[in-house]
C-alpha positions as CSV (number, residue, x, y, z in Angstrom):
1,X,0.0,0.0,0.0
2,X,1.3,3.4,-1.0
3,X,1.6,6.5,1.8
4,X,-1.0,8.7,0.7
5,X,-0.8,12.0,1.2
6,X,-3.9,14.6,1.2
7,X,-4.0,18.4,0.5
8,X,-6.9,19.9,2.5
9,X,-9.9,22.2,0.8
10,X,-8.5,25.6,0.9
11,X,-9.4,27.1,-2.3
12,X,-6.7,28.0,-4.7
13,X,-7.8,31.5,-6.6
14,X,-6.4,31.6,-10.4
15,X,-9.1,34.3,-11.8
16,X,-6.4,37.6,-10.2
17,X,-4.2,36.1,-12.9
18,X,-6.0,35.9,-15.5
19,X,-7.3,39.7,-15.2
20,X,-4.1,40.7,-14.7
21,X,-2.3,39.1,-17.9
22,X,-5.8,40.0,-20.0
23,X,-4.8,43.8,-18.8
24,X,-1.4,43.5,-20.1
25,X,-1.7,42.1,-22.9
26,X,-4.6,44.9,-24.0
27,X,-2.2,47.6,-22.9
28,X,-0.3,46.9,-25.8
29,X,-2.2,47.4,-28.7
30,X,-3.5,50.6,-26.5
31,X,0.2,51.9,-26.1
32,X,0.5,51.5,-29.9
33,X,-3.0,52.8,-31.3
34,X,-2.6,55.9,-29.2
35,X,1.1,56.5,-30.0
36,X,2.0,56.8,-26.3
37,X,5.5,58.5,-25.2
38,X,8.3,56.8,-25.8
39,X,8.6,55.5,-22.4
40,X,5.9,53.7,-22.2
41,X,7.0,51.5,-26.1
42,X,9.9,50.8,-23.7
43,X,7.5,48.8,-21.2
44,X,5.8,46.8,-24.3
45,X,8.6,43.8,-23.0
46,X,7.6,43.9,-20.0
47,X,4.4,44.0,-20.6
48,X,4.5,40.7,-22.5
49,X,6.8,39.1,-20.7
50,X,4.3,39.7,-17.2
51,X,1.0,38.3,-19.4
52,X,2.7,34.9,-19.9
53,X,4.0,34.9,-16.5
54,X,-0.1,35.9,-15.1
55,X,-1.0,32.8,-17.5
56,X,1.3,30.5,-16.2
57,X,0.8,31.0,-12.9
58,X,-3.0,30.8,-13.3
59,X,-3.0,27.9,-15.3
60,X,-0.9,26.2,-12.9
61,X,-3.5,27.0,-10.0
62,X,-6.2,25.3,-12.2
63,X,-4.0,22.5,-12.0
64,X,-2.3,22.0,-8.7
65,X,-1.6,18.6,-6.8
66,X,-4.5,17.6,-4.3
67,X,-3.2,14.3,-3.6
68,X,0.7,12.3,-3.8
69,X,1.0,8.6,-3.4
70,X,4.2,7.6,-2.6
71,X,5.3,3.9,-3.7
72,X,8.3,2.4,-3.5
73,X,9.4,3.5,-6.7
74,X,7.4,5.9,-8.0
75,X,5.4,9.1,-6.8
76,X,1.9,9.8,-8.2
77,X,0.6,13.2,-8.5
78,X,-3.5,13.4,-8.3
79,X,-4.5,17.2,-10.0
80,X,-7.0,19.0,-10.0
81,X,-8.5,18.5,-12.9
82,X,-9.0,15.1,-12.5
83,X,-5.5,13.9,-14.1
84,X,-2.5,11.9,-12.5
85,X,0.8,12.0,-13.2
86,X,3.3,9.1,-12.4
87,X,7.0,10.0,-12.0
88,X,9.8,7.0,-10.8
89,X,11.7,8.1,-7.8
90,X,14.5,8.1,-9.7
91,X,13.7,10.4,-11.8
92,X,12.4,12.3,-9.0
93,X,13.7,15.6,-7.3
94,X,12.3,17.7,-4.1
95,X,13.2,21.0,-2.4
96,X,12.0,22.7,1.0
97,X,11.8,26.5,2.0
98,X,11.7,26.6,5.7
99,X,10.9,30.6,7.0
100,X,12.5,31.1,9.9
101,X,10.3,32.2,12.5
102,X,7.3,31.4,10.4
103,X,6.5,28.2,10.3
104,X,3.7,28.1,8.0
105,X,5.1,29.8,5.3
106,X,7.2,26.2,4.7
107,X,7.1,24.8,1.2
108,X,7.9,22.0,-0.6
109,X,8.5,21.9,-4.3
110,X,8.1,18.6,-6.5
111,X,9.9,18.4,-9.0
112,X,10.7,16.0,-12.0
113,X,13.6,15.6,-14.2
114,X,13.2,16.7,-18.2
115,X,16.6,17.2,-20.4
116,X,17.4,21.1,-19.5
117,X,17.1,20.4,-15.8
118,X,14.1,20.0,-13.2
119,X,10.6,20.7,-14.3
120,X,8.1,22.0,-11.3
121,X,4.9,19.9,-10.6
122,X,3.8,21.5,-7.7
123,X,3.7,23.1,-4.5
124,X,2.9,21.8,-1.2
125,X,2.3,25.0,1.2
126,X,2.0,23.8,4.8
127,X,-1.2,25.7,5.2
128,X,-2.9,23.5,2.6
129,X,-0.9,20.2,3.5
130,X,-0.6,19.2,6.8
131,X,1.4,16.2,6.6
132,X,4.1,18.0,3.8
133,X,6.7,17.7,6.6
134,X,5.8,14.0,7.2
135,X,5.8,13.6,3.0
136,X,9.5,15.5,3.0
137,X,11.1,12.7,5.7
138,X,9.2,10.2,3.5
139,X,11.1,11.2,0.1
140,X,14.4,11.5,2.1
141,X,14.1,8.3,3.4
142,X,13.4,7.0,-0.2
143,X,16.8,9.1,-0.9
144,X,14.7,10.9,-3.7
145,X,17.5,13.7,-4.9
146,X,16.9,17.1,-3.5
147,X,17.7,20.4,-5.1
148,X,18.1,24.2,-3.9
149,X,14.8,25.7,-3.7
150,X,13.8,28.4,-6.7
151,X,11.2,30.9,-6.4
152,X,7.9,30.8,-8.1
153,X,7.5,34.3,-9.7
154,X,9.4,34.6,-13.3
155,X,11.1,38.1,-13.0
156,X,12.8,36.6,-9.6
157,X,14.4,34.3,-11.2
158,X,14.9,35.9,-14.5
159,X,14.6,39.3,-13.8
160,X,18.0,40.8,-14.4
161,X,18.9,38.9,-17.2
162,X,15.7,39.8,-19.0
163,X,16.1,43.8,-18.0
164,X,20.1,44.0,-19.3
165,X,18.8,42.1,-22.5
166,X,16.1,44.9,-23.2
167,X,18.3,47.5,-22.3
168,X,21.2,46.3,-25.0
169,X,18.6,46.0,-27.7
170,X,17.4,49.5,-26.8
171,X,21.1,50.2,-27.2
172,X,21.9,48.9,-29.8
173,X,18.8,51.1,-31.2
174,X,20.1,54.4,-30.1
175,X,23.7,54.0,-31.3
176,X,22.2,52.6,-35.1
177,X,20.0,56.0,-35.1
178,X,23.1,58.2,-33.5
179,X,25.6,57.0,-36.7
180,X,22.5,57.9,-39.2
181,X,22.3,61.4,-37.5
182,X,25.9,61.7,-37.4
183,X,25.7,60.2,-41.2
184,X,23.1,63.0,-41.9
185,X,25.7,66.0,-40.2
186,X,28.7,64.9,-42.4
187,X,27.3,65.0,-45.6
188,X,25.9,68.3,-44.9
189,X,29.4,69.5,-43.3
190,X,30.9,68.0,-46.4
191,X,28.6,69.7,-49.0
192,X,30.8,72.8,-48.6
193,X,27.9,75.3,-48.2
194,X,28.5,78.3,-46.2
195,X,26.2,78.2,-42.6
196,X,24.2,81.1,-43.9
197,X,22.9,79.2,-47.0
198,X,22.5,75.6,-44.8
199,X,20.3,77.9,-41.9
200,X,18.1,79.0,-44.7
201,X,17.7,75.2,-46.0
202,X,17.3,74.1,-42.3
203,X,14.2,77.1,-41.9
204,X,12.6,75.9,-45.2
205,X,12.8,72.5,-44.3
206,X,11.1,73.4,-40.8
207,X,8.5,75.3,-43.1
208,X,7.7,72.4,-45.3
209,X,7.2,70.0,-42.7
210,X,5.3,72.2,-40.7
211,X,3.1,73.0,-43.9
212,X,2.9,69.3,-44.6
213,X,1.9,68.0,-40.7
214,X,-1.4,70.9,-41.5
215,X,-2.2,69.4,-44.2
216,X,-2.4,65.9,-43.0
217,X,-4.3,66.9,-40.1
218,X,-6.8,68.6,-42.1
């Protein structure tokens, strides 16, 4: 026989997620139909990147563990949703977060192994399992590997590395608009025109856009 453990009937709220990546994603389109500033094209990343995180974070809710069986050489996971999932011990990996001086806030992460690494299956909050502790000494004494313990949220983990990539690429922009500018300079340096006649070609330009921007609006 298999020790079962249960998770109790706290309910688990995934709908906060979903409004929140829904928001997101409609900002975009909003930033660009209404040509916002400039800073706010520079959020459009972020904006993105947060919807998928909302979405992955409710759709894991929707499907969280609500009961493990633990056999002798395999773990099954019982979700919501009415599915299991079977994983051999072997190929089986746990971590704990204990909060110090808050004993509720313990967690234990299941995990399984795929080819880049450890893929999550759940977590088991001590608030909503009871026996977690109990389920941790179990695994250990089944010498299922454990691993450091990684956050949930997407931009603790990936934060930095996703912020100095966006700000390269930005980058990157400025200094390929800088050398056309500087591009656009020289050759007028070079045309050998005295700065009287250029001023005049700069204030007739000015005029012709200006002319032009009326007539569009028109």
């Amino acid at each position: 026989m298999p020790q079962t453990f249960q998770r109790n009937d706290n309910p688990i709220y995934h709908l906060p997620f979903f409004i929140a990546a829904c928001i997101e994603l409609l900002s975009v389109p909003a930033i660009i139909y209404f040509e916002a500033h400039g800073a706010f094209w520079f959020l459009i990343p972020f904006l993105l990147i947060d919807s998928w995180n909302n979405f992955r974070k409710a759709f894991r809710r929707m499907h969280h563990v609500t009961k493990v069986e633990l056999f002798e050489k395999e773990l099954t996971y019982h979700l919501a949703n009415g599915k299991t999932r079977t994983v051999a011990l072997a190929d089986s990996a746990h971590a704990l977060l204990v909060k110090k001086y808050y004993a509720k806030k313990t967690v234990l992460a299941l995990h399984r192994k795929v080819w880049w690494g450890h893929q999550l299956i759940g977590r088991l909050h001590l608030t909503d399992w009871p026996e977690v502790m109990e389920l941790f000494a179990a695994m250990q004494a089944h010498k299922v590997k454990e691993i450091s313990y990684r956050s949930e949220g997407f931009w603790s983990k990936y934060g930095l590395h996703v912020l100095i990539g966006i700000l390269f690429i930005f980058s990157l922009i400025l200094t390929f608009l800088g050398n056309s500018f500087d591009t656009d300079f020289t050759n007028i340096a070079s045309s050998g025109k005295k700065p009287s006649e250029l001023k005049k070609e700069i204030q007739w330009l000015r005029q012709h856009l200006e002319k032009q921007k009326r007539s569009n609006t028109k």
